[in-house]
N, C-alpha and C positions, 0 to 999 in steps of 0.2 A: 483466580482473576476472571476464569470467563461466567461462572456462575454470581459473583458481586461486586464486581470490576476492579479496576487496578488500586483504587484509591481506597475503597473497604478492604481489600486481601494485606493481611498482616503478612509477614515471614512467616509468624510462627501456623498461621493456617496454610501456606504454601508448602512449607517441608511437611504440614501434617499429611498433606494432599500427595505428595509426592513420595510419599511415607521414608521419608531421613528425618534429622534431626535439625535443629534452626541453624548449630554448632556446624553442619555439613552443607550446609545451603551455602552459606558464607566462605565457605572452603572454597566455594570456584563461582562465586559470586560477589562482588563488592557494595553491591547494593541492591534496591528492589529494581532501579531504572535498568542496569545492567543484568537481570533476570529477564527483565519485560522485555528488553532487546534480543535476549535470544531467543526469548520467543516467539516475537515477529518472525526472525530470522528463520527459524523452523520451520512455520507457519506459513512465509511467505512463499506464493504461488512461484517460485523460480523469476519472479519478476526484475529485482537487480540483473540477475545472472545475465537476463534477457535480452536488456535495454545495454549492457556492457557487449556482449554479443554483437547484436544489430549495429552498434555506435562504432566498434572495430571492422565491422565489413559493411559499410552502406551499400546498399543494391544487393546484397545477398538475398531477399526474398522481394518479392511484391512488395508495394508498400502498405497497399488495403491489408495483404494478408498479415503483414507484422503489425499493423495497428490494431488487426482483428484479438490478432495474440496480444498486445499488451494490454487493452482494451477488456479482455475475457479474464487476462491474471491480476492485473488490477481492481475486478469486482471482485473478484473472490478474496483478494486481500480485504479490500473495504468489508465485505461482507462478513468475512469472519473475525477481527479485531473490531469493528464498531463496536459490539458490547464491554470489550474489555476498557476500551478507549474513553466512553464517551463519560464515563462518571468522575475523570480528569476536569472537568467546565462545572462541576457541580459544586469546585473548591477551589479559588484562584491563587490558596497559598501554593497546595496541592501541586496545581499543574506546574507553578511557575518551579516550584522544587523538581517537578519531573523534567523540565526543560532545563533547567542546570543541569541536572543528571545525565541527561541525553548527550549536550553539548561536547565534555570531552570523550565520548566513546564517538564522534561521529556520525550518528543516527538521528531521525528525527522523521515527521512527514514529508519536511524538505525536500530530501533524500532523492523522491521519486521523480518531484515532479524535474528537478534538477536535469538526474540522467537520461530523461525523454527528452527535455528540450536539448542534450546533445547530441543524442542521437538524429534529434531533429534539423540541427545546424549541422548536421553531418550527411544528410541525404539534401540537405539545402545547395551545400557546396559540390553535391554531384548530380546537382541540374537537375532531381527529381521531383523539386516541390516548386511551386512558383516564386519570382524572385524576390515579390514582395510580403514572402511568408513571415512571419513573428514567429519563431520556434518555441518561444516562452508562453505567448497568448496560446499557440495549437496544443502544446502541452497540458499548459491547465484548460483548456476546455475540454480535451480526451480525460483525463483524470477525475478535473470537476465530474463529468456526468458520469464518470462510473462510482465515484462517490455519491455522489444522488442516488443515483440509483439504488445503490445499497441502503441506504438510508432512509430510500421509501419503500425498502421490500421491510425494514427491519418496523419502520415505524408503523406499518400494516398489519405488521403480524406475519406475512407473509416470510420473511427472515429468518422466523425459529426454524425453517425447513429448510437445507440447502435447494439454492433454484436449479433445475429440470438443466441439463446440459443443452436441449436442445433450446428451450428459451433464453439462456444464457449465449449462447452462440448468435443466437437471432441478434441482440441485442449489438454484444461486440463486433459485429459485420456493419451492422446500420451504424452504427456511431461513426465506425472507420470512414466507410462509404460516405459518411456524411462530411464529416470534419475534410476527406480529400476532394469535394468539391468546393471545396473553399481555400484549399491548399497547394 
């Protein structure tokens, strides 16, 4: 999947890769969508975990510093699934079959932006963001641009290399810092 993305990877080259058999893939997988999800889920920088976290104890950290964190685990989501992801748009039966697929497991890109804006309505209602914040607008604007982001390290070339922790850090401070003066 990460070498010809989701829509080219057969099963039967996925259990090649994983060296089973197609017969043992299907044993604890019901389809390719339900594959793909676990391994988001593998994959994924602890970012649900995060935003479930945060959303249970509002004010348990800074607010810069938790946007810096979901800001920083978010790119690296973006940044590592963009390849697998994006040759879903290159087939509209394709995705929309992936999107039924997703549906009853749960999943989807939804997903994220969802549990940030409750985390976000949950430090709203403890007086730490101004009163006329939009939880759903600050959400997808923190997400939006760590998706951009990814998207123009990937479209540069700059992508095939994971980014430098320390310019990855720069970025999710600034984003933070920036989205909370607005917030």
């Amino acid at each position: 999947m990460r070498t010809i993305g989701l829509t080219r990877a057969t099963t039967k080259q996925i259990a090649r890769a994983a060296d089973c058999s197609e017969a043992a893939l299907y044993k604890y997988f019901s389809s390719k969508e339900e594959l793909f999800v676990a391994v988001l889920h593998e994959r994924l920088p602890s970012l649900m975990p995060l935003l479930t976290e945060l959303t249970e104890n509002p004010g348990s950290r800074p607010l810069e510093q938790a946007l810096s964190e979901i800001a920083r685990r978010a790119t690296l989501f973006y940044e590592t699934n963009l390849p697998i992801t994006a040759s879903l748009f290159a087939e509209p039966a394709l995705l929309l079959r992936h999107r039924e697929g997703l549906a009853p497991l749960g999943a989807g890109p939804g997903q994220p932006l969802l549990a940030l804006a409750r985390y976000l309505e949950a430090e709203l209602a403890e007086g730490r963001l101004r009163p006329d914040t939009d939880p759903q607008a600050a959400a997808a604007l923190l997400l939006g641009a760590c998706f951009q982001h990814a998207f123009l390290r990937h479209f540069s070339g700059e992508g095939e290399q994971p980014e430098p922790p320390a310019a990855l850090d720069a970025f999710a401070c600034s984003l933070a810092r920036t989205l909370l003066a607005g917030v």
